[in-house]
N, C-alpha and C positions, 0 to 999 in steps of 0.2 A: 415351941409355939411359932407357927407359922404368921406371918402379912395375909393380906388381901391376896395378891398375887405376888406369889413367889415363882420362880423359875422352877422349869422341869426338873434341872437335877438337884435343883435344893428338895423337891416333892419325894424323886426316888432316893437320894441320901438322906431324908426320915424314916419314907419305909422303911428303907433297908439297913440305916444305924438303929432306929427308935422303936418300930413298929417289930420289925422281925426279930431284933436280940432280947426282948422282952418277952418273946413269943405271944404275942396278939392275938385273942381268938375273935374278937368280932372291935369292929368300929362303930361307935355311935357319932354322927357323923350330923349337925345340923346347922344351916346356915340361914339368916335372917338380915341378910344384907341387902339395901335395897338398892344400890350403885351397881350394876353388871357392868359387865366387860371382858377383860382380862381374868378378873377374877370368877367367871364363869368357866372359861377356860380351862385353868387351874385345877378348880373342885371336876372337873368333867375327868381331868387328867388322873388328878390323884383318887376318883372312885374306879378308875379303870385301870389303873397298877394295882390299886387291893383285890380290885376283881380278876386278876389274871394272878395275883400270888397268894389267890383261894381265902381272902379274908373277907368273913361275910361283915356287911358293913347295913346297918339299918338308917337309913338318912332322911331327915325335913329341907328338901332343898327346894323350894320352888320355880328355880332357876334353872334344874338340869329333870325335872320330870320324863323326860321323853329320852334318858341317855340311855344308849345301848339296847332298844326295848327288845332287839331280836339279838343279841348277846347269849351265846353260850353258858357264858354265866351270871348271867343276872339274875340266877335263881338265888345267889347267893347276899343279893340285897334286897332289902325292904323297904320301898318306898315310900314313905307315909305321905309325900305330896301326891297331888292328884296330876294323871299321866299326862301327858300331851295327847292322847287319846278320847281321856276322860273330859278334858275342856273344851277340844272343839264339840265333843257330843252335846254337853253344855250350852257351848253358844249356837250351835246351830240349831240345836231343839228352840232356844228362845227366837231365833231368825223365822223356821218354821213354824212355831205358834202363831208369831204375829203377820204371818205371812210375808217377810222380807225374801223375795225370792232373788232380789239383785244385793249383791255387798261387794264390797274391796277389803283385801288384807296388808296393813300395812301392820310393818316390823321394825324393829332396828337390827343390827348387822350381831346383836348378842350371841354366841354361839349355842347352837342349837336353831336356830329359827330359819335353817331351812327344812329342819323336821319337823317345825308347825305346821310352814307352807304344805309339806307334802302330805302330813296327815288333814289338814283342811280337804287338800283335794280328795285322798282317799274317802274322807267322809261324805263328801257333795256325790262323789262317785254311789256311793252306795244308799243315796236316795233313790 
């Protein structure tokens, strides 16, 4: 049992003692934390060592939706959060309903969120 955020190599000395000598065929993997941070970090790290040492991993993370979305192998997990894709679709449908044609995006420094910023833009791009 892992912390909130643990260090890299405490992440790959589980795989690699706990997860691999057990032979692990999938991870169910689900986080309901509302504090990000570091421990965003973390979960981003350890679903991308399972997904490079081919373990498919089915996850509720709300906090990494948008990881790795053009990953080689991200066919090998199943996201049950909705994408970073799927939410700005979301919120820009509701901006364009109401006709809000001017907005600002603000973030915090949580990892990932400069792949919000840049799927916002991809989205505004493609009205």
């Amino acid at each position: 049992m892992q912390g909130l955020t643990p260090s890299p190599m405490s992440i790959l000395d589980s795989l690699c003692k706990e997860f691999l000598a057990v032979n692990v065929s999938a991870i169910l993997y689900l986080m309901n934390h509302e504090q990000y941070g570091r421990s965003t970090a973390s979960a981003q790290y350890f679903l991308q060592l399972a997904g490079y040492l081919g373990i498919p991993v089915i996850a509720w993370n709300a906090d990494n939706s948008g990881l790795e979305k053009h990953a080689s192998h991200a066919s090998l997990r199943l996201q049950l959060a909705p994408t970073i894709e799927h939410q700005t679709a979301a919120m820009l449908s509701i901006l364009e309903r109401y006709k809000w044609h001017q907005f600002s995006v603000v973030t915090s420094a949580i990892a990932g969120h400069d792949d919000f910023i840049q799927a916002v833009r991809e989205r505004v791009r493609s009205f």
